[in-house]
ZAZA-411671 format. One record per atom (N, C-alpha, C, CB): x, y, z. Coordinates in steps of 0.2 Angstrom, whole numbers, padded with zeros to 4 digits, always signed. Glycine has a CB too. Layout:
<sites>
XYZ...
</sites>
This chain:
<sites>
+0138+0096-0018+0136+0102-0022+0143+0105-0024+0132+0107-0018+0143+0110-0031+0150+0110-0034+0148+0118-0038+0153+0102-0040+0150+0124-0033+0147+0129-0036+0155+0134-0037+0140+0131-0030+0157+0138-0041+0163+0139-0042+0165+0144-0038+0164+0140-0048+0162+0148-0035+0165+0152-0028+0159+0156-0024+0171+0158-0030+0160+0159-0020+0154+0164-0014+0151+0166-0019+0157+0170-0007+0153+0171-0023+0150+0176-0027+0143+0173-0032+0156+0179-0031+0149+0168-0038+0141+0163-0037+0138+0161-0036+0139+0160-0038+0140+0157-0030+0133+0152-0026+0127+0159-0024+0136+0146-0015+0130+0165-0023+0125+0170-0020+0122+0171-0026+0127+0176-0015+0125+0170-0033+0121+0172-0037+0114+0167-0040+0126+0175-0042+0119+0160-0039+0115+0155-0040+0108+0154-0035+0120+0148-0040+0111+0154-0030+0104+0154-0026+0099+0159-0026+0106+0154-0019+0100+0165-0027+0094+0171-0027+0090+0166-0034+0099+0183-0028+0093+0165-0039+0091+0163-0046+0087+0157-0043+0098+0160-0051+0088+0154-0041+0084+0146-0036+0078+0149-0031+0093+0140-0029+0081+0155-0029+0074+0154-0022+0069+0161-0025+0079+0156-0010+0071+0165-0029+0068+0169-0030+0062+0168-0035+0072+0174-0032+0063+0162-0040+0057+0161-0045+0056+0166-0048+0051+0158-0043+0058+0172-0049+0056+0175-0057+0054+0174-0063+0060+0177-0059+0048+0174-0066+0047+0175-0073+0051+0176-0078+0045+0180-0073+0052+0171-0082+0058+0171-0086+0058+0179-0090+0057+0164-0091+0062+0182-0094+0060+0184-0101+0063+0181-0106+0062+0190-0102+0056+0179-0109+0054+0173-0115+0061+0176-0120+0045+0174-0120+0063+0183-0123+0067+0183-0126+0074+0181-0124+0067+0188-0128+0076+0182-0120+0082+0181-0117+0084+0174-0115+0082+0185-0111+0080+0170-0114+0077+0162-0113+0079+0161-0120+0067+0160-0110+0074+0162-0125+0077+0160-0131+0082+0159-0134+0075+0162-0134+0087+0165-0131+0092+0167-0136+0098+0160-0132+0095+0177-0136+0098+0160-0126+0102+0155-0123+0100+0147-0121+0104+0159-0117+0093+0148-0124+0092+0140-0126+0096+0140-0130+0086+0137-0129+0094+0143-0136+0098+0142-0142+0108+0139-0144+0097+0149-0144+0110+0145-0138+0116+0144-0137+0117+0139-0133+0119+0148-0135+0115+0137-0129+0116+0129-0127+0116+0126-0134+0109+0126-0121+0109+0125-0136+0112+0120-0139+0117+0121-0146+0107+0118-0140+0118+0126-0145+0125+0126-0150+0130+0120-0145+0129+0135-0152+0133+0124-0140+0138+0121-0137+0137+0115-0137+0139+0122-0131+0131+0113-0133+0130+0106-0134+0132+0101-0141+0123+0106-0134+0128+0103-0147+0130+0101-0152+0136+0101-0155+0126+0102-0155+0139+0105-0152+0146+0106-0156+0149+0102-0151+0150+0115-0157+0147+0100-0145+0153+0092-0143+0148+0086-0142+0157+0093-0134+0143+0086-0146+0140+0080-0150+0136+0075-0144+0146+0076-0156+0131+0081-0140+0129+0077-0133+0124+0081-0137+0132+0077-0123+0120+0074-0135+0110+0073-0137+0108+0075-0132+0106+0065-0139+0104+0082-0131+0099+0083-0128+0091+0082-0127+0100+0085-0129+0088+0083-0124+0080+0085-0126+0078+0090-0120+0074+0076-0126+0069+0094-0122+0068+0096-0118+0064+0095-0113+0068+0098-0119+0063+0095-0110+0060+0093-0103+0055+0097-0098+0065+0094-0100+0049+0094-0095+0044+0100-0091+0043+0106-0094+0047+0103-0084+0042+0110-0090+0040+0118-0094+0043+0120-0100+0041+0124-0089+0048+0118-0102+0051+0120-0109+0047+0116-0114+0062+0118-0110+0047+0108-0112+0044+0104-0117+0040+0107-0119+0042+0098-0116+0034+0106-0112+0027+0109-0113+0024+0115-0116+0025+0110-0108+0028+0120-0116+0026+0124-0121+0030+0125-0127+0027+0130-0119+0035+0121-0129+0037+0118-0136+0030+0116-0139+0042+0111-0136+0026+0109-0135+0025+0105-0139+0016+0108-0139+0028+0097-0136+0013+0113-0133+0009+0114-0131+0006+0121-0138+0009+0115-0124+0013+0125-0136+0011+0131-0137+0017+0135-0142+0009+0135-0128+0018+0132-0145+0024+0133-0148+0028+0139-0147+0024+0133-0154+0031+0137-0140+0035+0146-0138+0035+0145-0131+0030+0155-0140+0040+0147-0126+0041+0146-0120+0036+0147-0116+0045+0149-0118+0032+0147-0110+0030+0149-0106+0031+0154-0102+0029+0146-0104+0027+0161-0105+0030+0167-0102+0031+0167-0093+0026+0173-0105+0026+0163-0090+0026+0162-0083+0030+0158-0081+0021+0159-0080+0036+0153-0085+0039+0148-0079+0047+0153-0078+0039+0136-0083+0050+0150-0076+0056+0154-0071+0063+0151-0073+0055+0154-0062+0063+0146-0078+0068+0142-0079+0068+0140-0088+0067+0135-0074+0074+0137-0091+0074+0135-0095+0076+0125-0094+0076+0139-0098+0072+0121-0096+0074+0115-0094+0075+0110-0099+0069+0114-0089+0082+0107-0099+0083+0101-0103+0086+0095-0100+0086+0103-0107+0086+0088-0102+0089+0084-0099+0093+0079-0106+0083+0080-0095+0097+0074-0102+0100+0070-0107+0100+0063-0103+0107+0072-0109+0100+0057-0104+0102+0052-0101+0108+0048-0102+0097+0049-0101+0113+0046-0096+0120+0047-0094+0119+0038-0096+0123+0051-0084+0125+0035-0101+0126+0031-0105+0122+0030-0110+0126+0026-0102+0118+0034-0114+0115+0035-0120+0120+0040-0124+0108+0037-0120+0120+0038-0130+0122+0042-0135+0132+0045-0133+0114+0050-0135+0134+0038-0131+0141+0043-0129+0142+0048-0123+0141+0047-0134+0135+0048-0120+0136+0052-0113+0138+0049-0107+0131+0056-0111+0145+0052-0105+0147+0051-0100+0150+0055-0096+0149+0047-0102+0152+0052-0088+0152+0060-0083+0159+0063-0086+0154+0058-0074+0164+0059-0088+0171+0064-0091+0164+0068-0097+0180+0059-0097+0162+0069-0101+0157+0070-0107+0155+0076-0103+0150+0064-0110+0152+0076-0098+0149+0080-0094+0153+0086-0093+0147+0076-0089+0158+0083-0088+0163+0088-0088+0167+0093-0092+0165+0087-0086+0165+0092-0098+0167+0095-0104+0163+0100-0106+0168+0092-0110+0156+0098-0105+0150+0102-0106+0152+0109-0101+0142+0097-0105+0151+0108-0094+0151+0110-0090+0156+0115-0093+0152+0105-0084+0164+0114-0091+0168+0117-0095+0169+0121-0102+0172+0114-0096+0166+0121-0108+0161+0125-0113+0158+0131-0109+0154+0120-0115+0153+0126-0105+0147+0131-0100+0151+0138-0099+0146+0127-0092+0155+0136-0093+0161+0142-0091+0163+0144-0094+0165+0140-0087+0167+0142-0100+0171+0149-0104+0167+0151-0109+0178+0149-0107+0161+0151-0109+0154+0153-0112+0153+0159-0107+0146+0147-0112+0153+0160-0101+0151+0163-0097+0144+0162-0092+0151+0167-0099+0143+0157-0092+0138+0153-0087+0141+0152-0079+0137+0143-0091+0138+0153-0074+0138+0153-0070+0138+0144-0068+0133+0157-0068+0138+0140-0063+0136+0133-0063+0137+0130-0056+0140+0128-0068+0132+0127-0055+0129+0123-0048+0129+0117-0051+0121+0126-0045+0132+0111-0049+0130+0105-0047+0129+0099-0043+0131+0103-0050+0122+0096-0043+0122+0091-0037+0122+0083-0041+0113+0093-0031+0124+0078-0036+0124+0073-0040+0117+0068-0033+0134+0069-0042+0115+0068-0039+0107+0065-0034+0109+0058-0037+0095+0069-0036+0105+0052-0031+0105+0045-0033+0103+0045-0041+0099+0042-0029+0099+0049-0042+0095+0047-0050+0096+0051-0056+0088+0048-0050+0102+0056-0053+0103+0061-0058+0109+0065-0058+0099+0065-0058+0111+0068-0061+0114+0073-0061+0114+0080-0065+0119+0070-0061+0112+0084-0059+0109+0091-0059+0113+0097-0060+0106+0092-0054+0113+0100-0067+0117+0105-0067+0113+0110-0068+0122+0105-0072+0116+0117-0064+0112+0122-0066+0116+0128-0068+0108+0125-0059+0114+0130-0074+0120+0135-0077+0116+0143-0077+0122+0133-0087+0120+0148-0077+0116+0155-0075+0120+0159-0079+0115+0159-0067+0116+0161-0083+0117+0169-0087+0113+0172-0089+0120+0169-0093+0116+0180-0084+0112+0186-0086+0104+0185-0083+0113+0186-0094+0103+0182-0079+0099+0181-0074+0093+0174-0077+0095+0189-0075+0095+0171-0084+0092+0165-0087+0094+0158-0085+0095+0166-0094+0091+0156-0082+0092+0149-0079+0092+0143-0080+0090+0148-0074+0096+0140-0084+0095+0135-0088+0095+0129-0083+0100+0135-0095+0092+0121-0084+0092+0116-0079+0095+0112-0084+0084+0114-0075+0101+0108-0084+0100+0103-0086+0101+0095-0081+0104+0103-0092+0094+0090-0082+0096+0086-0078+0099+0079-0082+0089+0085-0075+0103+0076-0080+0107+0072-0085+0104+0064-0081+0116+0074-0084+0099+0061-0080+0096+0056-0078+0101+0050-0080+0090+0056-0082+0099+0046-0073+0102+0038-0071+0096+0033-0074+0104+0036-0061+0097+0030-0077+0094+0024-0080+0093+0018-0072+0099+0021-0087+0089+0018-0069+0087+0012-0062+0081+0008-0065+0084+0016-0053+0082+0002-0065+0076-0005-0067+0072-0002-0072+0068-0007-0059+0076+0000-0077+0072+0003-0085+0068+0010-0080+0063-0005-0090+0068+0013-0077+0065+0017-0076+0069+0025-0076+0063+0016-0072+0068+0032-0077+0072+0037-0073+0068+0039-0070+0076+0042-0075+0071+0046-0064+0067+0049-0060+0067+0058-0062+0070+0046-0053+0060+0059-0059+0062+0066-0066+0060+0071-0057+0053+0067-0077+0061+0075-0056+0062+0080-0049+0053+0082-0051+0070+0090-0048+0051+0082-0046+0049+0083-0037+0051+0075-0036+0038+0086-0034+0052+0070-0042+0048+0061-0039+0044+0059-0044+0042+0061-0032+0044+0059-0050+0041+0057-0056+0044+0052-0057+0040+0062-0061+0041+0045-0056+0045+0038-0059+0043+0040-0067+0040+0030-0057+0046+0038-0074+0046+0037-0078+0049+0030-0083+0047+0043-0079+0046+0027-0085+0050+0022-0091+0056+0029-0094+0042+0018-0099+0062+0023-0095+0066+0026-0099+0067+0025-0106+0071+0026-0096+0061+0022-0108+0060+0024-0116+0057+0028-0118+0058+0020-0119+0056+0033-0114+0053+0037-0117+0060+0045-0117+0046+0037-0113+0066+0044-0116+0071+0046-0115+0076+0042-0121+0072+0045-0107+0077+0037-0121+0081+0035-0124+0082+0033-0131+0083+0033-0122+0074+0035-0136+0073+0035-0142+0068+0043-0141+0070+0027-0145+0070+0048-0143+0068+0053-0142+0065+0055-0152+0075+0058-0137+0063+0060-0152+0058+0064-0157+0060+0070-0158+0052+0063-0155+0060+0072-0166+0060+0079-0165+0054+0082-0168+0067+0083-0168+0058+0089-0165+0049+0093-0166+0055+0102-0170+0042+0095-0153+0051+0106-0172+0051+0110-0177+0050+0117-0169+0045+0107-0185+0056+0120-0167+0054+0125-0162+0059+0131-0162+0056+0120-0155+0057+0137-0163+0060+0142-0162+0064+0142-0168+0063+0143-0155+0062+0141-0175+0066+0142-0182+0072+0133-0180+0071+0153-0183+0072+0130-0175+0075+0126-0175+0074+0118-0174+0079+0128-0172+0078+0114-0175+0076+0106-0171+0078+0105-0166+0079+0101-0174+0074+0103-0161+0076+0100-0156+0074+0094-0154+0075+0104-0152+0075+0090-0150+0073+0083-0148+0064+0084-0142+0083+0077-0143+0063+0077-0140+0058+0079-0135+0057+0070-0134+0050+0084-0138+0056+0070-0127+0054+0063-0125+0049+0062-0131+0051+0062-0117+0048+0053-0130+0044+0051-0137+0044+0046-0133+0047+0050-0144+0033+0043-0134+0029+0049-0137+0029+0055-0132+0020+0046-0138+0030+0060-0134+0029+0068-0131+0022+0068-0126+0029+0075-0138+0018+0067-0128+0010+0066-0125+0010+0062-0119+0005+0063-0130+0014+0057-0121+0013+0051-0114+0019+0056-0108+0016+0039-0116+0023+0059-0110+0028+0060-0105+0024+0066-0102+0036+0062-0107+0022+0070-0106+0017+0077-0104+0010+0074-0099+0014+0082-0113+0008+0068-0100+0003+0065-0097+0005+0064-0088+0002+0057-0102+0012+0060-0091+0015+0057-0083+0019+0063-0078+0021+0049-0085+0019+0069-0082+0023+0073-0079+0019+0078-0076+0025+0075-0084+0014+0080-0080+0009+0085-0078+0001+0085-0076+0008+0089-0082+0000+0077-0079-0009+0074-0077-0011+0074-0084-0015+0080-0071-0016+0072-0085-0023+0072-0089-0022+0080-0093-0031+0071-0082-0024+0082-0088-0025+0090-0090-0019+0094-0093-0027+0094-0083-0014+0090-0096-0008+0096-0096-0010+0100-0102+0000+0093-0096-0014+0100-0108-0015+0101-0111-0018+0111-0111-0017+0095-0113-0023+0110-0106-0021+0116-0102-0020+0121-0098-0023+0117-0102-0018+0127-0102-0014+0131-0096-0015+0132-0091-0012+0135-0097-0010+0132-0087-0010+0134-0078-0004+0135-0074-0014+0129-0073-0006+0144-0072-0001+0147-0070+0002+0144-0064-0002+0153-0069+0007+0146-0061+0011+0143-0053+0006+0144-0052+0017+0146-0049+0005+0140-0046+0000+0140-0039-0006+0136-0042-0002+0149-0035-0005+0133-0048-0011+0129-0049-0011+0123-0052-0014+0133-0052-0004+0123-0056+0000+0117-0057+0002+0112-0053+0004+0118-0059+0005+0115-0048+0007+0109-0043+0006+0105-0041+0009+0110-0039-0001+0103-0040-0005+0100-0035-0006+0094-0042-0011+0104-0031-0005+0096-0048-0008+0091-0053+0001+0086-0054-0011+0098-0063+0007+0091-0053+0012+0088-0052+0013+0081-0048+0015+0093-0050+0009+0083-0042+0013+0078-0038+0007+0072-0036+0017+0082-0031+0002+0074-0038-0001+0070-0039+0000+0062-0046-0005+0075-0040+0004+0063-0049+0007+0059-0049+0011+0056-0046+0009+0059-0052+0015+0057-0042+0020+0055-0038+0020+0048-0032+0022+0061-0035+0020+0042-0032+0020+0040-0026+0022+0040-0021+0021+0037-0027+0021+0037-0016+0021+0041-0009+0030+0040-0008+0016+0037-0001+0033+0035-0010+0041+0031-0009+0042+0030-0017+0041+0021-0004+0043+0035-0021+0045+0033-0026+0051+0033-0030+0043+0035-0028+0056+0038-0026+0064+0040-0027+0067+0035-0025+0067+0045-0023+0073+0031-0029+0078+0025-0026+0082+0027-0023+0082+0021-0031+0087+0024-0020+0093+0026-0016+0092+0026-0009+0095+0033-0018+0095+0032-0007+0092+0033-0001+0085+0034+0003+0094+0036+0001+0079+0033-0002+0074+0031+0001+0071+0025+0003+0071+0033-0002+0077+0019+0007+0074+0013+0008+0073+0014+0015+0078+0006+0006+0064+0009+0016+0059+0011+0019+0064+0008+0026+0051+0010+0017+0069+0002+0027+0073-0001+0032+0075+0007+0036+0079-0007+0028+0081+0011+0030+0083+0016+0033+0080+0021+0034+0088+0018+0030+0072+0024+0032+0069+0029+0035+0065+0027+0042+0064+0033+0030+0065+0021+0044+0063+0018+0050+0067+0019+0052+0062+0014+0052+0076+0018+0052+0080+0019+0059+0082+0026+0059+0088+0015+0059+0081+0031+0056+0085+0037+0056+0079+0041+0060+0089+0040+0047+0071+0038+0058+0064+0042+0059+0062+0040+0069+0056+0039+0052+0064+0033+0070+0064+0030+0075+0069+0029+0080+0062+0026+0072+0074+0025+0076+0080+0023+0082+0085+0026+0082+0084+0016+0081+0086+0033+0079+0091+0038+0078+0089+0044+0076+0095+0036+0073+0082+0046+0081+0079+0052+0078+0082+0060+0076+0074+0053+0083+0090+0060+0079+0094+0064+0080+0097+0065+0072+0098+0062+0085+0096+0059+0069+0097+0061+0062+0092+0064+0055+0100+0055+0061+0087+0062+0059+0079+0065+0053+0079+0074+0054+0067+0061+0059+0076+0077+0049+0073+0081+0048+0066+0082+0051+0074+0082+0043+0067+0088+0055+0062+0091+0058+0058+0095+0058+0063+0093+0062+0052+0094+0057+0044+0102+0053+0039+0100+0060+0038+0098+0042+0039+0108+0063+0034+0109+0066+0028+0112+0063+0035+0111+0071+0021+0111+0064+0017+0114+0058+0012+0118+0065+0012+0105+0051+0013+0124+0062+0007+0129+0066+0002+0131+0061+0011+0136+0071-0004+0131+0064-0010+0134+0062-0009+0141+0060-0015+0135+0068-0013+0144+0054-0013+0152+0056-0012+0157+0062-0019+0153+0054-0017+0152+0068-0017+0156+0073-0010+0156+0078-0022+0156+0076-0004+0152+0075+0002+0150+0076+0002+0144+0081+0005+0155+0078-0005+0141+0082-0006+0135+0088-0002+0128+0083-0016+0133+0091+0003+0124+0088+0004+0117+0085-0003+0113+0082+0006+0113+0092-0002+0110+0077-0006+0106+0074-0005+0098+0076-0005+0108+0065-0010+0095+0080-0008+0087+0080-0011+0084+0074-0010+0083+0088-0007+0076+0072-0010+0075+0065-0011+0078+0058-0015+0076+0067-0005+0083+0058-0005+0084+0053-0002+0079+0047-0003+0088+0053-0005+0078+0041+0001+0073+0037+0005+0077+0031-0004+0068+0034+0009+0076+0031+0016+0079+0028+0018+0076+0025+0020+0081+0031+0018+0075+0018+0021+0071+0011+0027+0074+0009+0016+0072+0005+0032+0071+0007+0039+0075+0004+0038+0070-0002+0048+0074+0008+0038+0073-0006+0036+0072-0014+0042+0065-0014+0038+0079-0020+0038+0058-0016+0045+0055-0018+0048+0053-0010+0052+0061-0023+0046+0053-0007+0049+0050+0001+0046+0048+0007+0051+0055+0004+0040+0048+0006+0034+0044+0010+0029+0052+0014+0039+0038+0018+0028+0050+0019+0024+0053+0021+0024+0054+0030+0019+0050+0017+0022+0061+0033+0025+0059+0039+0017+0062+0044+0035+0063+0039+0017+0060+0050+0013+0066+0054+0014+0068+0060+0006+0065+0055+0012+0075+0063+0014+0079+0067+0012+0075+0075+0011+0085+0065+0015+0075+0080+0014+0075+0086+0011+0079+0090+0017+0074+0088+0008+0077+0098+0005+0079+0100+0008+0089+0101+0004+0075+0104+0014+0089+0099+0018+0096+0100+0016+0099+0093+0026+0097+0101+0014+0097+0087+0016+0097+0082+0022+0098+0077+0014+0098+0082+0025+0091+0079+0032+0091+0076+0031+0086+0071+0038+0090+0080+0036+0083+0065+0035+0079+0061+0044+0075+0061+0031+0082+0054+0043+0070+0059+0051+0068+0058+0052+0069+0051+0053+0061+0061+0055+0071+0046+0054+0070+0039+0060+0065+0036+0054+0077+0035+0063+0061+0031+0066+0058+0030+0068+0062+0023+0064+0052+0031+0075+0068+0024+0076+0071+0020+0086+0068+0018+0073+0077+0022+0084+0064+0012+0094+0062+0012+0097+0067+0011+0097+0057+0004+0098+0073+0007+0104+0078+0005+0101+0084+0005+0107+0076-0003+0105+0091+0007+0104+0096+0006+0100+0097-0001+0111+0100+0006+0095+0101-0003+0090+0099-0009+0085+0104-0009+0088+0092-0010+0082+0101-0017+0075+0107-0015+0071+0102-0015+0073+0113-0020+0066+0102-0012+0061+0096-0012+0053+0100-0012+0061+0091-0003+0047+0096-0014+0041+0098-0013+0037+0095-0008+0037+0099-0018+0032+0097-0005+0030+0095+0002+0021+0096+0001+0033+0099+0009+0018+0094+0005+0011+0092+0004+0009+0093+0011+0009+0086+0001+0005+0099+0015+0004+0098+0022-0002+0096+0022+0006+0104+0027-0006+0094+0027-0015+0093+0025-0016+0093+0032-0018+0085+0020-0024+0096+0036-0026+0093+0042-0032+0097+0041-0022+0094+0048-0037+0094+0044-0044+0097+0044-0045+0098+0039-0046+0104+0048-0049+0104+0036-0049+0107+0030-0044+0111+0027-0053+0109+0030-0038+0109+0029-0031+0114+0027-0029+0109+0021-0023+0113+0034-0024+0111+0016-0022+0108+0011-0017+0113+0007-0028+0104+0008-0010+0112+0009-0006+0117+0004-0001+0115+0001-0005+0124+0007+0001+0115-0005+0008+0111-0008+0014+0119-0006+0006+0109-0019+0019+0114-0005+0025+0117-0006+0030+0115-0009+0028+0118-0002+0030+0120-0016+0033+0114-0021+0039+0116-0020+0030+0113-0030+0043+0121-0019+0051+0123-0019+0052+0124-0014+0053+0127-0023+0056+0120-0008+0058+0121-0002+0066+0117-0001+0053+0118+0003+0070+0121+0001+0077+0121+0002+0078+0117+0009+0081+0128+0001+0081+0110+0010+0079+0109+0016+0087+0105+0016+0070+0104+0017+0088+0103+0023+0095+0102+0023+0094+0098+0028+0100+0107+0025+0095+0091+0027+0096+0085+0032+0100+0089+0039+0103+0079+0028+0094+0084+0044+0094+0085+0052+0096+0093+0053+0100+0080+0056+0091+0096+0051+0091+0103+0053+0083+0105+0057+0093+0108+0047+0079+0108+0060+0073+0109+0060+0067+0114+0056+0073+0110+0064+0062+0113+0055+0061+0119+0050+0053+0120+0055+0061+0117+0039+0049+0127+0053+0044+0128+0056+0041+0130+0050+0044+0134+0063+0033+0128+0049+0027+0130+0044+0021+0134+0047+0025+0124+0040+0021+0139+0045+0016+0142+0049+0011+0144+0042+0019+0148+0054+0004+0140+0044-0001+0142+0039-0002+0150+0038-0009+0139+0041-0008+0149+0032-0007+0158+0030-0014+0156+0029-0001+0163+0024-0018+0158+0032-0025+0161+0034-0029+0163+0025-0024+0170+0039-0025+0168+0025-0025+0170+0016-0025+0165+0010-0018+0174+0014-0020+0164+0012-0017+0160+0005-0018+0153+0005-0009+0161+0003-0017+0148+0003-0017+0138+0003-0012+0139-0003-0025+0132+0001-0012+0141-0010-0006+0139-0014-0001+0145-0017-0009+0136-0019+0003+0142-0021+0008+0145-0024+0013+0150-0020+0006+0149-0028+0015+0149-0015+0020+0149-0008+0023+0144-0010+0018+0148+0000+0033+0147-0011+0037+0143-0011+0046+0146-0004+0039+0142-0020+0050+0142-0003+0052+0146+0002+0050+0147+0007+0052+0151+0001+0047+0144+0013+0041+0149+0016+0043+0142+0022+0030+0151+0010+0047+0139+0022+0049+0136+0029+0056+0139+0034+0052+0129+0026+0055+0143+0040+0058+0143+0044+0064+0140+0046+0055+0143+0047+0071+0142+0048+0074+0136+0051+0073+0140+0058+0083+0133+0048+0070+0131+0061+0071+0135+0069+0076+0134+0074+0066+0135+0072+0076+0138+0077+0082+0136+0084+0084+0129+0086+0079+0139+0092+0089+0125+0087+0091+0120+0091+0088+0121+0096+0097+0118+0092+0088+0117+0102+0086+0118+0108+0093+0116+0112+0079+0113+0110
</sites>
């Protein structure tokens, strides 16, 4: 991670863990300016998730989502990581704030201005496929001959066909709307249980979950009434699936500091956590909420070593 000093990361992170409501005007005006910058150092964009979707849905941002989101893919069109780092540089004497992680399948910039969060994910091409965050396998043709569409008085690009990405992104149903806490579950429902490459090979989450347990990530899962749950099953989006012990503890197979989504389930329990900051071989506690089953994000403990 490559954030440019204290003052930002505290700004970047409140931006990441707070999920605010965008304001659609303010969103617009620094889409826009992206893609000026963009275009003016001649890197091909498209948009992506909740920006696509209400381009291509609802012609106009989604006053509910909390981000603005675009991607590119890294060896198409001239893009490359020096390429990148230019953008990046623009970014900054634009006045963007910027967070970047370099994941197996991507590389993730997050730029901030004036409270407007723009995402761009810059995708790795692996076995004709990319990988899109929580764990969406996609064909990468559908990325690398892209389409434009007529948005906010301007042109922008969009995966092509736009319908099949919006299909494999959001389900069946993406066509209609649905606020947070009701989407998600349609999200990851696509997702296979082991579908991220890299460090998700099932050799290395057997020695680190089994013969080296000191290196897994740890989730105890308590009941509403704060009692251990045995048997719980605990999905990380894109990473398999894990379950609780007789204490209720789980082992999870988390590679890099990150935000991940999770899927707890037992009895008749069932609650997605689609945004959780979780940090290799550290422990975390989940404690149900009687009230609520969705649209909780945040909401994992770290707890004490022993």
């Amino acid at each position: 991670m490559e954030i440019n000093n204290s003052a930002d990361e505290a700004a970047l992170k409140r931006s990441m863990e707070t999920l605010e409501t965008i304001d659609v005007t303010a969103a617009e005006k620094f889409l826009k300016e992206i893609k000026q910058i963009l275009d003016n150092l001649g890197i091909t964009f498209f948009l992506r998730k909740g920006t696509c979707l209400g381009a291509v849905r609802d012609s106009k941002l989604i006053p509910w989502d909390d981000d603005v989101d675009i991607g590119s893919v890294l060896g198409y069109n001239g893009l490359t990581e020096k390429s990148i780092d230019q953008v990046i540089a623009a970014l900054r004497d634009n006045g963007y704030l910027i967070n970047i992680d370099h994941l197996d399948y991507a590389i993730y910039v997050v730029a901030l201005k004036s409270s407007i969060r723009t995402d761009w994910m810059v995708q790795r091409i692996i076995d004709d496929s990319t990988f899109h965050w929580p764990g969406v396998r996609m064909p990468a043709r559908l990325f690398t001959h892209t389409e434009e569409i007529d948005f906010l008085g301007e042109k922008f690009r969009v995966p092509s066909p736009v319908e099949e990405y919006l299909g494999l992104m959001y389900g069946p149903e993406w066509k209609v709307p649905k606020r947070a806490g009701f989407y998600e579950k349609d999200v990851l429902a696509q997702i296979p249980a082991d579908s991220l490459p890299g460090h998700a090979g099932k050799l290395k989450k057997f020695i680190i979950n089994y013969l080296m347990p000191w290196l897994s990530t740890s989730l105890k899962v308590l009941d509403s009434e704060g009692k251990p749950v045995t048997g719980a099953r605990i999905t990380v989006a894109g990473l398999g699936n894990s379950v609780t012990d007789s204490k209720g503890y789980a082992r999870l197979y988390i590679p890099y500091d990150f935000t991940y989504s999770l899927t707890i389930r037992y009895d008749e329990h069932e609650e997605v956590l689609y945004e959780e900051n979780i940090t290799p071989r550290k422990r975390y506690l989940y404690r149900a909420d009687a009230q609520s089953s969705s649209g909780r994000n945040f909401i994992l403990i770290p707890e004490n070593q022993p």
